[in-house]
Legacy VTK file of the C-alpha trace (Angstrom):
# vtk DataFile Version 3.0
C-alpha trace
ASCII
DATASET POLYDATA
POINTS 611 float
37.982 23.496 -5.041
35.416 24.771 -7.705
36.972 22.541 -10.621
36.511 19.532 -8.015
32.879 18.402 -9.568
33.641 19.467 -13.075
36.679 16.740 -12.793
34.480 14.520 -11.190
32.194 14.455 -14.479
35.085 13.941 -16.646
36.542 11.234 -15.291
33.016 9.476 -14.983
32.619 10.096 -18.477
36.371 8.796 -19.148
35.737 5.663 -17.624
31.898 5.053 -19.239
34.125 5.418 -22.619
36.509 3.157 -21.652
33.617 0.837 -20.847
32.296 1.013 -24.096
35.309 0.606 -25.974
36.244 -2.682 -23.889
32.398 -3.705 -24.617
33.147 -3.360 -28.656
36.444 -4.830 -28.237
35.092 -7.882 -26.329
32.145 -8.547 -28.804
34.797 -8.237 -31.863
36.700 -11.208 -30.081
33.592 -12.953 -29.546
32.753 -12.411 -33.055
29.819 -10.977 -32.842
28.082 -9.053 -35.257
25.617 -5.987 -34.340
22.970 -7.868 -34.738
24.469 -10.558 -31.938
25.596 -7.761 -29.834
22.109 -6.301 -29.902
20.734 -9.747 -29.021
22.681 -10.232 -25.964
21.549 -6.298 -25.370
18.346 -7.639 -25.650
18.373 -10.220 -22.889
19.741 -7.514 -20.626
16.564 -5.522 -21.426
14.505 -8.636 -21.136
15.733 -8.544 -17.153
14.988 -5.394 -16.421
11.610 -5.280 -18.027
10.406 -7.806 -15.796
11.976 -6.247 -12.771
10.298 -3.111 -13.531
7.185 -5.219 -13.539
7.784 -6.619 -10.228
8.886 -3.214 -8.531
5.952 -1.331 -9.733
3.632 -4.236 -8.654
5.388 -3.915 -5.148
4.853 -0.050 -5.074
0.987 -0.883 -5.599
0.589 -3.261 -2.713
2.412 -0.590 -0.658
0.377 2.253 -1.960
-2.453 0.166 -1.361
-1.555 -0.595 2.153
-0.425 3.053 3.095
-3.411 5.176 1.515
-6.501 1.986 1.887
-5.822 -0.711 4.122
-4.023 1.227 7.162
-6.657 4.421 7.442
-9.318 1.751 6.674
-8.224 -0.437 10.253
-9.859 2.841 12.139
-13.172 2.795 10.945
-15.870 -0.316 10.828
-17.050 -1.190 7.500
-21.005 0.461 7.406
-18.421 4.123 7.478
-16.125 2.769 5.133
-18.853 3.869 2.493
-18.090 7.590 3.173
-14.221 7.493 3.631
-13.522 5.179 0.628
-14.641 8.077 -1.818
-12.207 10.286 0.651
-9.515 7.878 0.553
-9.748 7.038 -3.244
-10.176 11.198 -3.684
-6.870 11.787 -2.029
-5.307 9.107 -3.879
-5.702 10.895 -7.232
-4.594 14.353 -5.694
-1.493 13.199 -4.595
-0.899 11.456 -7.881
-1.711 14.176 -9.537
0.906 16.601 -7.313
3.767 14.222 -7.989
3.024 13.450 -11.624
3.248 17.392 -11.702
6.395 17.561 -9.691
8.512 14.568 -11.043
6.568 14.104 -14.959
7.888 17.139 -16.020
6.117 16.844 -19.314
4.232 14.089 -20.985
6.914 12.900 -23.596
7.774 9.183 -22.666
4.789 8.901 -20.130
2.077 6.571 -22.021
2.115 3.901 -24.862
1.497 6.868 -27.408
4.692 8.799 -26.082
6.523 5.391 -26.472
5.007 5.324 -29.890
5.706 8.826 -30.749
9.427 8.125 -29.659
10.442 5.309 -32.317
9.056 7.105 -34.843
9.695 10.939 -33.844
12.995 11.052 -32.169
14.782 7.470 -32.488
13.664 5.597 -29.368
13.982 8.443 -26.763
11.945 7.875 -23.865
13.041 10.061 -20.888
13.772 8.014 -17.624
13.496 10.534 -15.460
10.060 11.429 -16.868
9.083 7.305 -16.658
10.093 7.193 -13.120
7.530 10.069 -11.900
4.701 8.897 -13.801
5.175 4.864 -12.668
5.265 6.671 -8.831
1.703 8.368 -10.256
0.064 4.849 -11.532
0.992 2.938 -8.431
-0.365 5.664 -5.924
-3.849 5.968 -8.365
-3.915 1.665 -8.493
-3.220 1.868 -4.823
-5.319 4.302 -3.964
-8.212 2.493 -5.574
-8.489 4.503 -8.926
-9.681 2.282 -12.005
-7.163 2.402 -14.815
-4.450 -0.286 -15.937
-0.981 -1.664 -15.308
0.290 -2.708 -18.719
0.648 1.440 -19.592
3.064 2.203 -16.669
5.237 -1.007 -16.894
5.523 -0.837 -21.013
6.892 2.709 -21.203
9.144 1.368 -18.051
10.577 -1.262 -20.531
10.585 0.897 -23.132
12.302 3.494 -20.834
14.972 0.239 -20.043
16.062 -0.303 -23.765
15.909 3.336 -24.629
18.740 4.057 -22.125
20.635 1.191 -22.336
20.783 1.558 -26.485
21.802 5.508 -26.538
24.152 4.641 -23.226
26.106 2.570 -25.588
25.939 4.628 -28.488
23.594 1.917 -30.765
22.504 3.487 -34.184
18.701 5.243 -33.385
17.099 2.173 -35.192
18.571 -0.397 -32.927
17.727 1.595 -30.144
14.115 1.962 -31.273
14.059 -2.221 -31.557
15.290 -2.384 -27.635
13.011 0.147 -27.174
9.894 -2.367 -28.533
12.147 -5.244 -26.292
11.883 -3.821 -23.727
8.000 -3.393 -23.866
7.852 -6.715 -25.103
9.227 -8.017 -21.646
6.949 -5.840 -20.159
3.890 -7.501 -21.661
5.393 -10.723 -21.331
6.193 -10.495 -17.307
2.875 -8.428 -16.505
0.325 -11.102 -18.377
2.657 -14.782 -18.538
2.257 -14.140 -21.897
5.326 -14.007 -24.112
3.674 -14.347 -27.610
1.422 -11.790 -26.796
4.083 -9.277 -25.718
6.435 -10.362 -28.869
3.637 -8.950 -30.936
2.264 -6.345 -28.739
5.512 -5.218 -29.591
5.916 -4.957 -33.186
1.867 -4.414 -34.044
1.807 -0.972 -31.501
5.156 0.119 -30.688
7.283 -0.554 -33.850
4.152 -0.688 -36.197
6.127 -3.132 -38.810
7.003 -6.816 -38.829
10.353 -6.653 -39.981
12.520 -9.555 -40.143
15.552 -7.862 -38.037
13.305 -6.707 -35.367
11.614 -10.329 -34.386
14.808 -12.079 -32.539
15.857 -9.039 -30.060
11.936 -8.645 -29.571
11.029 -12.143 -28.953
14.036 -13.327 -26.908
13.037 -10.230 -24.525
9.583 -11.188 -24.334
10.666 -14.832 -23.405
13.656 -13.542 -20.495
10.450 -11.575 -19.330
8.330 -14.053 -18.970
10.894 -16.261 -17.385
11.700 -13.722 -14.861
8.052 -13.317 -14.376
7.492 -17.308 -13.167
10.277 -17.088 -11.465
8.798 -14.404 -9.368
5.508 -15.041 -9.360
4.613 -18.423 -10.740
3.436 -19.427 -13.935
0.482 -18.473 -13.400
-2.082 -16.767 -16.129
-3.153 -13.177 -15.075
-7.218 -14.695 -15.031
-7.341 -17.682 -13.650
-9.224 -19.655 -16.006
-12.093 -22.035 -14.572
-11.496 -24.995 -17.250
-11.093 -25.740 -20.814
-14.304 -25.195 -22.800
-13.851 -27.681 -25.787
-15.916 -27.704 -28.813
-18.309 -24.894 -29.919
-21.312 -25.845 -32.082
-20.825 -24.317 -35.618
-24.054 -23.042 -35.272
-21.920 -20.368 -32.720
-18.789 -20.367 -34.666
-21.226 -18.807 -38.071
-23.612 -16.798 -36.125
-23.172 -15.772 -32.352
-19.500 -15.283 -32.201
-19.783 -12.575 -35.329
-22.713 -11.313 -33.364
-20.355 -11.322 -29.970
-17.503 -9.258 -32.010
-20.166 -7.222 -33.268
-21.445 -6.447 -29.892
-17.972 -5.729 -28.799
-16.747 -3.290 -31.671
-19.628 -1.438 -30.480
-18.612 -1.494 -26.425
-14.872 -0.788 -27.694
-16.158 2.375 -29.615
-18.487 3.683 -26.891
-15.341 3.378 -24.364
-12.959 5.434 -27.090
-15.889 7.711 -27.562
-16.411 8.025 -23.590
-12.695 8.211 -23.001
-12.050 11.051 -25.276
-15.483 13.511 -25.248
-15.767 13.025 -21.527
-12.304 12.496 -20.309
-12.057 15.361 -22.627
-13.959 17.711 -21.048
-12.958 16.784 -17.536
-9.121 17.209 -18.594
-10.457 20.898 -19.531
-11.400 21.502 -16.050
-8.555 19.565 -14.508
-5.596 21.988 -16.798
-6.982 25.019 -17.618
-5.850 27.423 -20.209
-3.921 29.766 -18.715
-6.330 32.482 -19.468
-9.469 31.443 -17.962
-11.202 32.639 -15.144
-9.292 33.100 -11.775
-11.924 30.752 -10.648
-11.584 28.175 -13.228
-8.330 27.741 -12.345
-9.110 27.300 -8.768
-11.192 25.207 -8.939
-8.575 22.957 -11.043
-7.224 21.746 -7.082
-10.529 19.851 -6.572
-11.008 17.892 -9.597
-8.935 15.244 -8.243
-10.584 15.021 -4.923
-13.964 14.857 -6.684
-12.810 12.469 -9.485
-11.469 10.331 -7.203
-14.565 10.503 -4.974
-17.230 9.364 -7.633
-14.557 6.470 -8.942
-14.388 5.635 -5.139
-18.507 5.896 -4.467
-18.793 3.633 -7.673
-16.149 1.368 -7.022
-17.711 0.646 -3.160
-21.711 0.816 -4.937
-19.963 -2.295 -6.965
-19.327 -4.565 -4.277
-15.620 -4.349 -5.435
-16.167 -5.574 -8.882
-14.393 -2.115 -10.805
-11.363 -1.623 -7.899
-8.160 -0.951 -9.112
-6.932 -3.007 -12.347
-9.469 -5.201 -12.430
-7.059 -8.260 -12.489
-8.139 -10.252 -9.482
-11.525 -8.205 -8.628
-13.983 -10.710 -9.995
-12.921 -14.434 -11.185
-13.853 -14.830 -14.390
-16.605 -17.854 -13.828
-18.463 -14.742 -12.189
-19.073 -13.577 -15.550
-21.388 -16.397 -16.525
-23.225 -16.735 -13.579
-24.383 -13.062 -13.323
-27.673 -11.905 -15.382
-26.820 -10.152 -18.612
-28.013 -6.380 -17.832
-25.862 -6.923 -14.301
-22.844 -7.698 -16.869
-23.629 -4.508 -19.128
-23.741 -2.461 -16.111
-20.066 -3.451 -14.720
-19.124 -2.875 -18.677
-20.346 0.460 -18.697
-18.925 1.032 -15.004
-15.891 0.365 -16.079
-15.953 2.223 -18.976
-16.836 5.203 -16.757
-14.530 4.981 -13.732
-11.585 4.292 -16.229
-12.373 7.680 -17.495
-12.868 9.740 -14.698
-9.519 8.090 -13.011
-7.257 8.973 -16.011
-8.632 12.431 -16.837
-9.509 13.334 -13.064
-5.611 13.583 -12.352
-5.183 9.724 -12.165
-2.387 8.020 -13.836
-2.235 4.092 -15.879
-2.706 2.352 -18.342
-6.178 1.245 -20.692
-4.947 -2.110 -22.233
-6.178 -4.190 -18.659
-9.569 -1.894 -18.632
-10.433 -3.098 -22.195
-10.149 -6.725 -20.504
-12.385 -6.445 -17.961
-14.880 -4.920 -20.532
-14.557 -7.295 -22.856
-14.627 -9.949 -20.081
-18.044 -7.916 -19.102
-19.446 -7.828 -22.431
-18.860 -11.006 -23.678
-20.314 -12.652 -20.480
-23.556 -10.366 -21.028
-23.755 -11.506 -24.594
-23.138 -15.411 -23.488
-25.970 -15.138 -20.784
-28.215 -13.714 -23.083
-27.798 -16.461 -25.848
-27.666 -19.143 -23.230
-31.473 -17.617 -21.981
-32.681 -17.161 -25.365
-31.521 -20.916 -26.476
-31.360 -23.457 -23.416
-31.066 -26.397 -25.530
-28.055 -25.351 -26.866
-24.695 -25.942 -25.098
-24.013 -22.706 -24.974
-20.604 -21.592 -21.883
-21.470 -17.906 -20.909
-17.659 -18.079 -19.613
-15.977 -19.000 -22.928
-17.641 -15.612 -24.588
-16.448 -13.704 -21.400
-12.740 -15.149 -22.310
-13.760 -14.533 -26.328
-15.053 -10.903 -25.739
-11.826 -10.131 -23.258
-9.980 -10.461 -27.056
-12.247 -9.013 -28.832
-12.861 -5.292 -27.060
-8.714 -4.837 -26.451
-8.837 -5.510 -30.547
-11.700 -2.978 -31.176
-10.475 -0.369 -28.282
-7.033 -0.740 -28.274
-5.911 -1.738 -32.463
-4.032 -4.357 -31.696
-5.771 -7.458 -33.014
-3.183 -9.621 -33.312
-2.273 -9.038 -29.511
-5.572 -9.769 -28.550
-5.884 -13.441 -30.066
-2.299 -14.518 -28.520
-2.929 -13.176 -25.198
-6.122 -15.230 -24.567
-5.168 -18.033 -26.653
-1.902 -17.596 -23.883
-4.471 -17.771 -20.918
-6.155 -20.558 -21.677
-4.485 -23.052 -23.607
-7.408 -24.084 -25.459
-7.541 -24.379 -29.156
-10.923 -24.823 -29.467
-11.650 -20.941 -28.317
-8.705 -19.932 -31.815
-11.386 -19.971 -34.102
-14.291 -18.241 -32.264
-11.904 -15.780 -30.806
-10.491 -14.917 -34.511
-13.612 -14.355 -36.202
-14.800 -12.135 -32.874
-11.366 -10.113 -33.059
-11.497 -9.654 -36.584
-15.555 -8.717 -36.587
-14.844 -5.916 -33.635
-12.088 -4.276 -35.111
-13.357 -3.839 -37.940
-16.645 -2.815 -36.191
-15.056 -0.480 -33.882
-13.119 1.275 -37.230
-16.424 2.126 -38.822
-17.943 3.890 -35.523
-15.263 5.921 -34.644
-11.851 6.822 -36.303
-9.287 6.463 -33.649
-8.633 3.652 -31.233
-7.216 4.257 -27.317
-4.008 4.933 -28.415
-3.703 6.853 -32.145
-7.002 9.306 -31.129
-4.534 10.211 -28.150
-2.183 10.657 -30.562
-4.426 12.619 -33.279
-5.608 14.868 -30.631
-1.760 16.363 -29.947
-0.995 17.067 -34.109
0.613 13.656 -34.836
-0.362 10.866 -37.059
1.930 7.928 -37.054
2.773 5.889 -40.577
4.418 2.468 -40.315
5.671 0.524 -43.135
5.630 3.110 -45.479
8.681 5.572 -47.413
6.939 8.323 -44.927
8.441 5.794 -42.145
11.778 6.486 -43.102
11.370 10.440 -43.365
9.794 10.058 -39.325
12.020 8.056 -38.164
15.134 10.911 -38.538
15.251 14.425 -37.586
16.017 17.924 -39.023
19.303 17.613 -36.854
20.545 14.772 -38.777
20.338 16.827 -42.386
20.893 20.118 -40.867
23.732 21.866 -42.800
25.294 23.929 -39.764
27.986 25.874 -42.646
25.749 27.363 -44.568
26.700 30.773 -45.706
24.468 33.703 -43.427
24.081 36.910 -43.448
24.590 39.660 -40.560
21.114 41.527 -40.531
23.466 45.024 -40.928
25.090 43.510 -43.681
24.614 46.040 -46.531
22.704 45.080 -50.227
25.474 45.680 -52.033
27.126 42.619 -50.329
24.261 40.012 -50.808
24.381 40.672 -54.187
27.900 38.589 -53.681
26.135 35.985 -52.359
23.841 35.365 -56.091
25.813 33.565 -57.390
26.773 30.991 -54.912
26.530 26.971 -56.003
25.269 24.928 -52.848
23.090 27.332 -51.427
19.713 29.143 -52.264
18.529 30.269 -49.210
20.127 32.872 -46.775
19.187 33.056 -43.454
19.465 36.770 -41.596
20.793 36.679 -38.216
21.402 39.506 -35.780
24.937 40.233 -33.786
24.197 37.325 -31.595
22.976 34.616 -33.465
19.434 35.129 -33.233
17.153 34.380 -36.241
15.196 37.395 -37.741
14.344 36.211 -41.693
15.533 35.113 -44.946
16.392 35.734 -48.143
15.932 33.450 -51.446
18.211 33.919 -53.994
15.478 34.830 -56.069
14.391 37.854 -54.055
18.504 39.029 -54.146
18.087 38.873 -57.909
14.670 41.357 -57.443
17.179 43.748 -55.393
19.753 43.171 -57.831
17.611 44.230 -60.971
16.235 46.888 -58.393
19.390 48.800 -58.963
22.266 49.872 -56.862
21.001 53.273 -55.827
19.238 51.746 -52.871
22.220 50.301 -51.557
23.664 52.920 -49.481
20.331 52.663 -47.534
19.059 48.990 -47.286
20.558 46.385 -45.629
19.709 42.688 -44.740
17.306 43.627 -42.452
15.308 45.781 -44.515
14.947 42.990 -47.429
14.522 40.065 -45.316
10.980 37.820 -45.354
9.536 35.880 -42.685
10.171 32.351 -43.096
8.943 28.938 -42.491
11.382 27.262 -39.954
11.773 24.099 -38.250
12.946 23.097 -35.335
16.018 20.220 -34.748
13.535 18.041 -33.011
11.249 17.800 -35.625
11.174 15.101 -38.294
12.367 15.009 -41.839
9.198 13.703 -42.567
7.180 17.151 -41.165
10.037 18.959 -43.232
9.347 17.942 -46.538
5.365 18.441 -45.561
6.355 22.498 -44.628
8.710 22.840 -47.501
5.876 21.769 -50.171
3.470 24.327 -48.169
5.933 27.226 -48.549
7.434 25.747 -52.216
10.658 25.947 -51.243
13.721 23.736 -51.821
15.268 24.389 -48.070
14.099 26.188 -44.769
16.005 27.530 -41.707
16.284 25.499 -38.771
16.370 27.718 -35.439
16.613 26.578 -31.857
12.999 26.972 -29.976
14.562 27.465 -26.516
17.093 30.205 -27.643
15.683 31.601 -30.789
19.369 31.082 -32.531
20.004 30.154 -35.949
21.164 25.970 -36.403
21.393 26.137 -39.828
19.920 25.064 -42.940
17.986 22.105 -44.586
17.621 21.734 -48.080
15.420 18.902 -49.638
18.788 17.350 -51.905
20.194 17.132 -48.355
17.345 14.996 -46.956
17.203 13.052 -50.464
20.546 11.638 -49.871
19.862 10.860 -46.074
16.746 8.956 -47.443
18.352 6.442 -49.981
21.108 6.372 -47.380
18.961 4.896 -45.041
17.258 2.691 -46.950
20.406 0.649 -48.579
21.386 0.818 -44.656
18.438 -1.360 -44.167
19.755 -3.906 -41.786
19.902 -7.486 -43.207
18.573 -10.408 -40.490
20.801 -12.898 -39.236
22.584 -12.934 -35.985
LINES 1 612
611 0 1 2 3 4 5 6 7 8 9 10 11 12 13 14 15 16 17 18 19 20 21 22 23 24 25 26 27 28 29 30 31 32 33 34 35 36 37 38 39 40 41 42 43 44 45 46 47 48 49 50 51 52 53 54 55 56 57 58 59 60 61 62 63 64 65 66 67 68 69 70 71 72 73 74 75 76 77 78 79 80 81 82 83 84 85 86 87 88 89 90 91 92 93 94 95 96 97 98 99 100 101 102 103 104 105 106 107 108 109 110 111 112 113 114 115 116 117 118 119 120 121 122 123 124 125 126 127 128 129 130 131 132 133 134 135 136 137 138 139 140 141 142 143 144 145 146 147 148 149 150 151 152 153 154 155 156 157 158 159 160 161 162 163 164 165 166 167 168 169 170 171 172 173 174 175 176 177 178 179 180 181 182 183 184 185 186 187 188 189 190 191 192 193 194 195 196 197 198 199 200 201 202 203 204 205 206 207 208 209 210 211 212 213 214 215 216 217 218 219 220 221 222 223 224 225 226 227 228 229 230 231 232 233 234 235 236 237 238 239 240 241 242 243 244 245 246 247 248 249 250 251 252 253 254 255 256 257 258 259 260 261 262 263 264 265 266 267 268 269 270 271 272 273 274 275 276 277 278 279 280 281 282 283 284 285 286 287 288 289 290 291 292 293 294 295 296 297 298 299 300 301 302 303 304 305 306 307 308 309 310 311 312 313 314 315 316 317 318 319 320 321 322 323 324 325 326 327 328 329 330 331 332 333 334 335 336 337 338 339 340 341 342 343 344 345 346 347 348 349 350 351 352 353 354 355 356 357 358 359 360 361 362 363 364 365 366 367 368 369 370 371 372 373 374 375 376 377 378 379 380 381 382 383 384 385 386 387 388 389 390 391 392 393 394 395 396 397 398 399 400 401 402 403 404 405 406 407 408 409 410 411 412 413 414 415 416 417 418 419 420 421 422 423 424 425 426 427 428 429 430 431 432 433 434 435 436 437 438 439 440 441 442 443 444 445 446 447 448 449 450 451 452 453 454 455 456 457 458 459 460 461 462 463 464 465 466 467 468 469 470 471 472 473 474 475 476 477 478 479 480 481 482 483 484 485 486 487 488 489 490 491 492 493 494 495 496 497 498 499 500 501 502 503 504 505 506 507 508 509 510 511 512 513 514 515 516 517 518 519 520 521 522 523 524 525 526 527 528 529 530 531 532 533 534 535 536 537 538 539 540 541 542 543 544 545 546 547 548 549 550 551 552 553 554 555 556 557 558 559 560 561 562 563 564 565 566 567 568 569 570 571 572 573 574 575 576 577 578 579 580 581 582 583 584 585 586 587 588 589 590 591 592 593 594 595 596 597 598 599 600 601 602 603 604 605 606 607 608 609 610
C-alpha cells in the first residue's frame, strides 16, 4: 500500500479546496466584499490571538511550578539563595536546547521577524517556528529569567493571521493586515488594552496608517480584549493605586520634559546595553564555526551561567526583577522607595533583561521597558518630591508617566506608549504630562543612539525597513513574483556560432548559461555577444558558452524587488539571473521593465476602504 499516504494527502487537499470554494461562494451570497470577508477573517484572528495569550500564560505558571516552585518545596528558604541561581541556570539551558531543536531558524521568532515578514515576504511567519520559540519564553519566564511576554504572544498572533490568510489563499497584502490583527489582539488580550494594541499594530508591525488597514486591525484588537476579560477580568496589567488629578503647570513646563529627558537617556543606555553586551555574550553563546575547539565548548555553559547571575540578582532583589516584571512590585512601591534604590532596580533590569535574552533565554523587551520606565520615573518623582516638599508633587504618577515614556524611547513606538498608560489608568489628567514626556524621550533616545529595541535588531542582520514610502511597494513583493521563468538560455556547450542567433532577440538582453542539469554557471549580455560577434567567426569552432560566459550578480526568489533594483543599479544592468540558493539551479530572469509594470500594478491595486 505505498500510494496509501500519497492518496491520503490528496484527498485532504481536495476537501481544503472544496472548503474554500464553499467559503467564496457563501460570502458572494452574503454579499460581501473582500474587504467584509477579511473583516469577519479578522474576528476569527481576534479569537485566537487572545487564546494564544491565555495558553502561553498557562505554560508559564506550569513552567514556573515544574522548574521553581516544586524543587523549591525540598529545600528551606536561607538555601534557596544557592539553588535559585541553579534552578534559574537550568531554566535557560533547557530553553535554549528546545529553541535549538523546535526554532529551527529565527525567521518568525521576534517582533523584528514579524516585521521583516510584512515587508520581506508578504506576511509569512512560520508556525512551526512560533510554536518552539513560545515553548522557549514560557520555560525562561518560568524558570525565573527576566525578559517579556508581549514578544512571544505578538509573533503568536501574528503567526494566527499569517496562516489563516495564505490557508485561504488572501492576496499577500491582506494577509500582511491579519498578520498586524492578529498582533493587535495580542497586545490587546496581554495588557486590557485595545487602543494600545490597534496602534501597536500599525506604528511597528505594518509601519503605515492606512485607511484599509484600521477596521480588520481594530476589530481584532477589541475581540482580543474581550476574550481577555472574559478570561481574566477586566483588569489593567498594573494595578493602579488611584487617580492622580491635576499636575501643577509648574510640572507640566519643567519636570515632566526633564522626566522624558531622563528617560530617553535610560531607554538609550538599555538599547546600548542590550546590543554591545548582549552582543558580546551572544558571541560566546553561538560561536563561529571556526573558533577554538574550546570556544565552542564552552558555548554549553553560557546558559547555566547566564541564568545563574540573572537568578543571584533576581534573589539579591528581594524579588523585585523576577520574571516579567508584571506583578513583582505594585506600582505605589515606586514612590515610596528612595530614588538611588529606584535607579538601581532600573539598571537591574536593564542588566538581567540582557543577560536572559542573549544567555540562551527567550521573550520579549516591550514589558522590560515598563518596569524601567516604571523605575525611572519613580526615581525622578522621589527626587523632585525631596528637592521641593512644598510642592504637590505624586512620585507614583511619574512612575506611571516614565512607564510611557522609556517603551517610547527604547522601543519607537510612541504612539503605543501614550494609549497604553492612558488605557491603565483612566486618567486624563496624566494625557498631557505623559505626551510631552513621550515625545521629549523619543526624541532624546534618537539623538544618543541610532536604533531602538527592535530596528538595531534589525540593522544588525543587513535589513533596514521603509514604511510609507514607493521603496514600500518594491519590499513588499519578491523576485518570484517578476521572475520571467521563459526566458531564452543557453546550454554552457552550446557553441559561439549559435549565440550569435540569439543578438538579435526583442524581449531579452541577458542570457543566462546553464549546464546539462540546470545548474547556473554565468551570463552573457547581449553586448558582450556583439564583442564575440565583431571578434570574428574563426574562434567559433573552439569557444563555446562556457568559455565566454561572466560571473554575474544574481538574486535569489526570496529576496525583494526592492533589494533587486538596489543590485541591478550596482552592476548597471537592466535584468539579473535569479537562481535557487538550496539547489544552485537557474529560476529565470528579472528585468527592471518587468518589475516597472508589477510596481504601477500594485499601486492602482491599492485597495480602496469601505467594508
Amino acid at each position: 500500500m505505498k500510494g496509501t499516504p500519497h492518496v491520503a494527502w490528496r484527498r485532504a487537499l481536495t476537501g481544503w479546496a472544496r472548503w474554500l470554494d464553499r467559503i467564496e461562494r457563501l460570502g458572494g451570497k452574503l454579499g460581501l466584499s473582500e474587504n467584509g470577508v477579511l473583516l469577519a477573517f479578522a474576528v476569527a484572528v481576534g479569537v485566537c490571538g487572545a487564546l494564544g495569550v491565555v495558553a502561553f500564560y498557562e505554560a508559564i505558571d506550569l513552567a514556573y511550578a515544574v522548574l521553581v516552585r516544586w524543587p523549591g518545596s525540598f529545600t528551606t528558604r536561607a538555601h534557596f539563595l544557592f539553588y535559585r541561581p541553579l534552578l534559574t541556570g537550568g531554566a535557560l539551558a533547557l530553553a535554549w536546547a528546545v529553541w535549538r531543536r523546535l526554532g529551527r531558524g529565527s525567521d518568525g521568532a521576534t517582533v523584528p521577524d514579524v516585521q521583516l515578514a510584512v515587508v520581506r515576504r508578504g506576511g509569512r511567519v512560520p508556525l512551526g517556528t512560533t510554536v518552539g520559540r513560545t515553548v522557549a519564553s514560557a520555560i525562561t519566564l518560568g524558570g525565573g529569567g527576566s525578559a517579556g511576554t508581549e514578544g512571544p504572544v505578538v509573533v503568536l498572533g501574528a503567526a494566527a493571521g499569517s496562516t489563516l490568510g495564505r490557508a485561504f489563499r488572501f492576496a499577500r497584502e491582506r494577509t500582511a493586515v491579519l498578520v498586524g490583527a492578529g498582533a493587535a489582539s495580542a497586545i490587546a488580550a496581554a495588557f486590557n488594552a485595545p487602543l494600545a494594541g490597534a496602534f501597536f499594530a500599525l506604528e511597528e508591525i505594518l509601519g503605515d496608517f492606512k485607511v484599509a488597514s484600521f477596521p480588520p486591525v481594530v476589530i481584532a484588537s477589541v475581540v482580543g480584549a474581550v476574550v481577555s476579560r472574559a478570561v481574566f477580568g477586566n483588569h489593567p496589567a498594573f494595578p493602579i493605586p488611584r487617580e492622580y488629578g491635576y499636575t501643577s503647570v509648574r510640572e507640566v513646563v519643567l519636570f515632566f520634559p526633564l522626566l522624558g529627558a531622563v528617560c530617553g537617556a535610560v531607554s538609550a543606555l538599555f538599547v546600548r546595553t542590550y546590543f554591545d553586551l548582549g552582543g558580546r555574550l551572544g558571541a560566546w553563546l553561538s560561536p563561529a564555526p571556526d573558533a577554538p575547539r574550546g570556544r565552542r565548548r564552552m558555548a554549553a555553559l553560557v546558559p547555566w551561567l547566564a541564568g545563574a547571575f540573572v537568578g543571584l540578582v533576581v534573589h539579591v532583589s528581594a524579588g523585585f526583577l523576577v520574571g516579567t516584571g508584571h506583578l513583582a512590585i505594585p506600582l505605589a512601591a515606586f514612590g515610596r522607595l528612595a530614588w538611588w534604590a529606584l535607579f538601581l532596580l532600573a539598571l537591574g533590569k536593564i542588566l538581567v533583561t540582557t543577560v536572559t535574552l542573549h544567555g540562551g533565554g527567550s521573550g520579549g523587551l516591550f514589558t522590560p521597558s515598563l518596569f524601567v520606565g516604571a523605575a525611572a520615573g519613580g526615581a525622578v518623582g522621589v527626587a523632585l518630591h525631596g528637592l521641593f516638599p512644598g510642592l504637590p508633587i505624586t512620585p507614583e504618577a511619574y512612575a506611571i508617566v516614565g512607564m510611557g515614556a522609556v517603551v517610547a524611547g527604547a522601543t519607537g513606538a510612541p504612539i503605543t506608549g501614550i494609549l497604553l498608560v492612558f488605557e491603565m489608568t483612566n486618567d486624563y489628567a496624566l494625557v498631557v504630562p505623559l505626551m510631552i514626556a513621550v515625545v521629549t524621550s523619543h526624541v532624546v533616545s534618537r539623538k544618543l543612539v541610532r536604533d531602538n529595541l527592535y530596528s538595531g535588531w534589525l540593522r544588525r542582520r543587513g535589513e533596514h525597513l521603509e514604511h510609507g514610502t514607493d521603496r514600500d511597494v518594491l519590499a513588499g513583493m519578491l523576485v518570484a513574483d517578476a521572475c520571467e521563468r521563459d526566458a531564452v538560455v543557453v546550454r554552457e556547450d552550446a557553441p559561439v556560432a549559435h549565440l550569435l542567433d540569439h543578438l538579435g532577440h526583442p524581449d531579452q538582453s541577458l542570457f543566462p548559461v546553464v549546464d546539462a542539469a540546470g545548474s547556473y554557471v554565468g551570463a552573457l549580455a547581449a553586448a558582450e555577444l556583439g564583442q564575440v560577434a565583431r571578434a570574428g567567426h574563426a574562434l567559433d569552432a573552439v569557444l563555446v558558452a562556457a568559455d565566454v560566459a561572466q560571473p554575474w550578480e544574481v538574486l535569489a526568489p526570496d529576496d525583494s524587488l526592492l533589494d533587486a533594483v538596489r543590485r541591478m543599479g550596482v552592476r548597471g544592468s537592466a535584468s539579473l539571473p535569479v537562481v535557487d540558493p538550496a539547489t544552485g539551479r537557474l529560476v529565470g530572469v528579472v528585468t527592471r521593465s518587468r518589475i516597472l509594470g508589477l510596481y504601477e500594478r500594485a499601486v492602482a491595486a491599492e485597495p480602496e476602504p469601505g467594508p
